[in-house]
N, C-alpha and C positions, 0 to 999 in steps of 0.2 A: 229456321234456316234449312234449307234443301240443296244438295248437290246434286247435280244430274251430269255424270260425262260422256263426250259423243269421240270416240276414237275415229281418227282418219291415217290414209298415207300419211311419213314422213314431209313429202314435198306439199303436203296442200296448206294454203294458208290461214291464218285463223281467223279475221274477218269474213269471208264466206258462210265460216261454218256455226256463227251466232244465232240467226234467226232460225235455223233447223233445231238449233239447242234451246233455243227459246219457246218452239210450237212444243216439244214434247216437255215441258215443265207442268205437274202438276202436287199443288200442295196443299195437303190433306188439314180440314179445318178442323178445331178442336167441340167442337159442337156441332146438330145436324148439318147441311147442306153439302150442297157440291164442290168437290174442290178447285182451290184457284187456280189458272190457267197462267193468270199474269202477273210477276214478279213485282213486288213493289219500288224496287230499284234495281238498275244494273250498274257496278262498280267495275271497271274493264282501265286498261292501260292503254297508254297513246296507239296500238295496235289497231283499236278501235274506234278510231276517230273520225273516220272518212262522213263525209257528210252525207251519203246515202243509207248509212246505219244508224246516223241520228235522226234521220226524217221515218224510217221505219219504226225505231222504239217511239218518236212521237205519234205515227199513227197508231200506235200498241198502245196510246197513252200509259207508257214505261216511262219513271223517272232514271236518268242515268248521269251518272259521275265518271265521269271521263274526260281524260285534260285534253287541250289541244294541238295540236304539232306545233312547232316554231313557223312551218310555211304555211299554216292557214292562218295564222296572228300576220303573218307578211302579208298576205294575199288580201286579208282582210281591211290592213290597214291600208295598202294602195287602192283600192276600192274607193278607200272614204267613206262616204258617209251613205252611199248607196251598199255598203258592203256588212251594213248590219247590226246586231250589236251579237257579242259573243256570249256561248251560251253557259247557264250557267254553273256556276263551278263550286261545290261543295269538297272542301280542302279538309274536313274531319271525319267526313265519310269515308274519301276517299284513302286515308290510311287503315281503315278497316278491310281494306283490299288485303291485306297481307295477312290474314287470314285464312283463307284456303293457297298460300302459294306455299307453305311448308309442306302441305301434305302430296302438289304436282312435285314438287322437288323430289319428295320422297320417293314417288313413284318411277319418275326417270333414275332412280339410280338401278331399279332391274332392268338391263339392256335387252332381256329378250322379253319385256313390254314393251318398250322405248322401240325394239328394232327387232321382226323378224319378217323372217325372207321367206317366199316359199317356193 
C-alpha cells in the first residue's frame, strides 16, 4: 500500500483534485520492472461519486469502491430502465477505507498544517 498526498487551499474541493493525485501515483514492484502507475483500487467516500470520476477511473481501468449519493439512486430510479444499472458496490472493501482516515485526522489536529496564511 502507498500513500501519496497532494496539499491544496482550504476552499478547493476534493473531487477536483483526484485525478492529479492519481497521475502522480507510483508503486515500486518488488522484483525487476517498472513501476506501477495504476492503482488497483480506489476506496473514496460519497465525496467522490459524481459520475464524471467514475467514467475517468473506468477509462484508467481503476477498480473503485465508492457508494452512491441518495440523488443518483433517485435519479436513477426515475430514469427507469433507460437509467442503467448501478455500479458496483463492494461493502468489505469499502470498510477498509478507514484505514488511512486516523492518520488525516491526525494530521488536522496541527492547525498550522491545516491553516496557514501568508
Amino acid at each position: 500500500m502507498s500513500i501519496r498526498v497532494l496539499l491544496t487551499g482550504g476552499q478547493a474541493g476534493d473531487n477536483p483534485q483526484m485525478l492529479p493525485l492519481l497521475d502522480g501515483i507510483s508503486v515500486a514492484r518488488t522484483g525487476p520492472g517498472r513501476p506501477r502507475v495504476r492503482p488497483g483500487a480506489v476506496v473514496a467516500d460519497r465525496a467522490y461519486s459524481h459520475p464524471s470520476t467514475q467514467q475517468a477511473l473506468r477509462r484508467r481501468r481503476v477498480r473503485f469502491v465508492i457508494p452512491e449519493r441518495d440523488d443518483q439512486i433517485a435519479r436513477r430510479a426515475v430514469k427507469g430502465s433507460r437509467g442503467g444499472r448501478p455500479p458496483v458496490f463492494d461493502a468489505e472493501a469499502y470498510k477498509q477505507r478507514n484505514v488511512g482516515e486516523p492518520c488525516f485526522n491526525r494530521l488536522m489536529q496541527f492547525r498550522d498544517l491545516a491553516t496557514r496564511y501568508a
